[in-house]
C-alpha positions as CSV (number, residue, x, y, z in Angstrom):
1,X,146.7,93.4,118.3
2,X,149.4,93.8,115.2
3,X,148.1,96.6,113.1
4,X,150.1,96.8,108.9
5,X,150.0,99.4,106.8
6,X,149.3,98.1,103.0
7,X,150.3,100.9,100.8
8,X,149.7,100.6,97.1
9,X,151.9,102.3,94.8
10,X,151.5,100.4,91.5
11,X,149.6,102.8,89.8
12,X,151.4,103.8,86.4
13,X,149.8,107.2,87.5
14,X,149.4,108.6,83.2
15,X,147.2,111.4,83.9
16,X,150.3,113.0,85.7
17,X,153.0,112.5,83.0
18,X,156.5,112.1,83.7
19,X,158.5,108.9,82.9
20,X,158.1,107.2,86.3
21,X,154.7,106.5,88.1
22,X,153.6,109.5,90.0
23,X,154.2,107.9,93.6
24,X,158.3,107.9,92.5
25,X,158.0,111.7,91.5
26,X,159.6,114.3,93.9
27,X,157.3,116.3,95.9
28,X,159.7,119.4,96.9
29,X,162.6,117.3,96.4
30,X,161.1,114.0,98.4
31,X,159.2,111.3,96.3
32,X,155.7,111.5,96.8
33,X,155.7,107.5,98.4
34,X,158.4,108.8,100.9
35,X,156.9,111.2,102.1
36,X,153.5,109.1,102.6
37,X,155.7,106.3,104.4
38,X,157.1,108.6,106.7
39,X,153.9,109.3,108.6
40,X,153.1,106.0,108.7
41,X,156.4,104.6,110.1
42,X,156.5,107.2,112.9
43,X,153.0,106.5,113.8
44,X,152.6,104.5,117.2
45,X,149.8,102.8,115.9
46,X,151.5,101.3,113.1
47,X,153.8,98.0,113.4
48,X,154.3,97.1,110.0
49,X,154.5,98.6,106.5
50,X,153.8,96.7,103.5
51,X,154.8,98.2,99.8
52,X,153.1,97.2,96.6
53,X,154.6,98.6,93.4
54,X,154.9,98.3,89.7
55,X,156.2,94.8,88.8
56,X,160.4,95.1,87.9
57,X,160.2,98.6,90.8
58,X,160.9,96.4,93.8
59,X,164.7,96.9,94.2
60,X,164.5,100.3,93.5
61,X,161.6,101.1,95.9
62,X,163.8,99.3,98.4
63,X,167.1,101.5,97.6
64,X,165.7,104.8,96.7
65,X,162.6,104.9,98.8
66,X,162.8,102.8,102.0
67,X,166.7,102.3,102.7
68,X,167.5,106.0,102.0
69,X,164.7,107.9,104.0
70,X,164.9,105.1,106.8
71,X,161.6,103.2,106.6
72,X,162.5,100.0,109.5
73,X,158.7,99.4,109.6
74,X,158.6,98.0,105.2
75,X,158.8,94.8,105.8
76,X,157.9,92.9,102.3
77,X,157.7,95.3,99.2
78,X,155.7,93.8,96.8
79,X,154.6,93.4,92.7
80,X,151.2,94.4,92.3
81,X,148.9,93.4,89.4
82,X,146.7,95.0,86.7
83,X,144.5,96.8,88.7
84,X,144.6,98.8,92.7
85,X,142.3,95.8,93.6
86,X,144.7,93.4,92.3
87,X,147.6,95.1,94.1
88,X,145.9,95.3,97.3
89,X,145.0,91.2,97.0
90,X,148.6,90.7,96.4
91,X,149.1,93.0,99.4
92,X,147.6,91.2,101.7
93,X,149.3,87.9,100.6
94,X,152.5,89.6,102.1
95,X,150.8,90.3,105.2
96,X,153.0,88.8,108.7
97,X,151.2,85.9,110.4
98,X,150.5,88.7,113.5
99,X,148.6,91.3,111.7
100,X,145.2,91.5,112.6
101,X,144.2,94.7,111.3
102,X,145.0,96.5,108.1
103,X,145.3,100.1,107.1
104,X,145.0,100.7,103.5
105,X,146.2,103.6,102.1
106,X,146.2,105.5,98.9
107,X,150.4,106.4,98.0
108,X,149.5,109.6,96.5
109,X,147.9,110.8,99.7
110,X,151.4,112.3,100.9
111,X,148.9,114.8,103.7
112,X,147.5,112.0,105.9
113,X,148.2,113.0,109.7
114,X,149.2,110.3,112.4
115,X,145.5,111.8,113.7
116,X,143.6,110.8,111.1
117,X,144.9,107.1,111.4
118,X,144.5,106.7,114.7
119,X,140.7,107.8,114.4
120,X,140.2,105.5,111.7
121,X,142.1,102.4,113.4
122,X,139.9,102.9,116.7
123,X,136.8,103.0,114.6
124,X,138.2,99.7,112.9
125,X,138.9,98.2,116.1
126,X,135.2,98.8,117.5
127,X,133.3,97.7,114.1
128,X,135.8,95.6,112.4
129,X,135.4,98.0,109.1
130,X,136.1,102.1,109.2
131,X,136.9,104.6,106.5
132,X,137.9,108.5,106.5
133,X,135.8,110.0,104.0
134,X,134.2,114.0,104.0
135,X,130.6,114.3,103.6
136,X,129.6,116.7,100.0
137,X,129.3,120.2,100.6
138,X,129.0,121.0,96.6
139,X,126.3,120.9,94.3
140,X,126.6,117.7,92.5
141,X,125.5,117.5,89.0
142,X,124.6,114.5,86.3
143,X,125.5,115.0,82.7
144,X,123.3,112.9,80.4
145,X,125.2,110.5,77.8
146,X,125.1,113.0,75.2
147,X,126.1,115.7,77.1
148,X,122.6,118.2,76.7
149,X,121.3,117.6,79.8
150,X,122.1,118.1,83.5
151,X,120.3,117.0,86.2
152,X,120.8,117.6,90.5
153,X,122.0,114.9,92.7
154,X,120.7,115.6,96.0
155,X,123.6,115.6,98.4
156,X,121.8,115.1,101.8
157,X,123.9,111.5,103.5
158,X,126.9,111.6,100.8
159,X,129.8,111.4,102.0
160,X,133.6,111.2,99.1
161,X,135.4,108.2,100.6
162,X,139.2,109.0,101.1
163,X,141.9,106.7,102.8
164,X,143.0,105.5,104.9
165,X,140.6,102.3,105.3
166,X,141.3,99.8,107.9
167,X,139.7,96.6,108.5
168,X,139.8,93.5,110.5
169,X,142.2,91.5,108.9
170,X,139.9,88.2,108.2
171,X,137.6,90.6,106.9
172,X,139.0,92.4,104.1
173,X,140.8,89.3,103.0
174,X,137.0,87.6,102.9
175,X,135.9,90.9,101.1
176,X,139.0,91.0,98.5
177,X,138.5,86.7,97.5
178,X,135.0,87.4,97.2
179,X,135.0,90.1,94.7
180,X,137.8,88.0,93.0
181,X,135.7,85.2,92.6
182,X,132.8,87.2,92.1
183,X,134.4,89.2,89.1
184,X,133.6,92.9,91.1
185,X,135.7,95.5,90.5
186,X,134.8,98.1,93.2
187,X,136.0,101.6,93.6
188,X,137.4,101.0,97.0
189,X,138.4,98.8,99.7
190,X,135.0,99.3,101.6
191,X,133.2,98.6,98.8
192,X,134.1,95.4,98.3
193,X,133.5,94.5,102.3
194,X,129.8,96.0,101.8
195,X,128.9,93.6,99.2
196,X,129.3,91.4,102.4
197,X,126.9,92.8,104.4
198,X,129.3,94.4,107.2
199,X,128.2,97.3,108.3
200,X,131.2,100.1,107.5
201,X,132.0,103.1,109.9
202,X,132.6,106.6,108.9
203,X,135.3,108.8,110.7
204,X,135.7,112.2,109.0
205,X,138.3,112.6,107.0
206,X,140.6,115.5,106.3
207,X,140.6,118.3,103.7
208,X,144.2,118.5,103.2
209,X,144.2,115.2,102.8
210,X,144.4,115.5,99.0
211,X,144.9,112.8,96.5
212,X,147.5,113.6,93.8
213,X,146.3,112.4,90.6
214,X,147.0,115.3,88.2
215,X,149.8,117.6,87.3
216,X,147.5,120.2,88.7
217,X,147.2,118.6,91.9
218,X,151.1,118.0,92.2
219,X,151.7,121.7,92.0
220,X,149.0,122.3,94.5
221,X,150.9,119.8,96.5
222,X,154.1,121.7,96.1
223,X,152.6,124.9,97.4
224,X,151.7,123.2,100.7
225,X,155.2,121.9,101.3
226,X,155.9,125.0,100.3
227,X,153.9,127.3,103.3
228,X,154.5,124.0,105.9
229,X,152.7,120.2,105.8
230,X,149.8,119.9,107.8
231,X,150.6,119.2,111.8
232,X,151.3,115.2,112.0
């Protein structure tokens, strides 16, 4: 079994500002996508990275990112498209003839732990589908359209779906032509292998496994470099 990582970076990333997408920005002097491949390329269970980044950010996400902080296991960095679907379709189009699983994971989820994969990919490797997510521990709340009225979402069985996702191969390549051809956008990988029927496992997830979307969450982000990274 050949197991690739398929990391997409080609999220502009606007809601963070700066003048380069988010996953290029330096996290306490490393960029946020270097420091997300690093765990991933000294992870045992991991044979082979592949990038996908903003079209015309290939050469430099192969000097900045993967020649200078040493990351053997990216072998094809890739263009993505118009949306994270897109990119993760164009993703697995890179894929090596030998990889029969796939790890999907977010690039602005710097905190994943070589722990956390391993769970995931073992759950993957049993059920052929397998997700970290948390289950809700907060009141949830629905705002009507015009804003006057709330209403309570019961929380009992909800879980918030992070990465990493892995999946057998055939599987999420099935899952990602369907949608295509189907005209689904989903909200993540696993969604799109539902709408087939298959049956995904959850493996629980991580709390500082945080996804950096805002300028907020970059200084948060900071702050734990800052005290130490959670234990790989």
């Amino acid at each position: 079994m050949s197991v690739t990582a398929l990391i997409p970076a080609a999220g502009r990333g606007t809601r963070i500002g700066g003048a380069r997408p988010k996953q290029f920005l330096p996290l306490a002097g490393v960029p946020m996508l270097a420091r997300t491949l690093a765990v991933f390329q000294s992870s045992d269970d991991i044979d082979a990275i592949v990038v996908v980044v903003p079209a015309g950010e290939e050469t430099s996400c192969r000097d900045e990112i993967v020649a200078r902080y040493g990351v053997s296991k990216a072998t094809r960095i890739v263009a993505g498209g118009a949306s994270r679907q897109a990119s993760v379709a164009a993703g697995l189009r890179a894929l090596g003839a030998d990889a029969s699983i796939v790890v999907i994971h977010d690039a602005a989820r710097p905190f994943v732990t070589a722990g956390l994969i391993r769970r995931v990919l073992a759950a993957a490797e049993s059920s052929g589908a397998a997700i970290a997510a948390l289950p809700v521990v907060d009141t949830l709340k629905r705002r009507s359209p015009d804003g006057r009225g709330l209403a309570t979402v019961e929380r009992e069985g909800l879980w918030a779906a992070q990465t990493p996702q892995a999946f057998r191969r055939d599987l999420i390549v099935e899952a990602c032509a369907r949608a295509a051809a189907d005209g689904f956008l989903g909200t993540d990988d696993a969604s799109l292998v539902e709408r087939l029927g298959h049956p995904v496992t959850l493996v629980e997830g991580d709390p500082s496994n945080l996804k950096i979307t805002r300028a907020g969450d970059l200084r948060v982000a900071e702050d734990v470099v800052a005290v130490g990274e959670p234990g790989r």
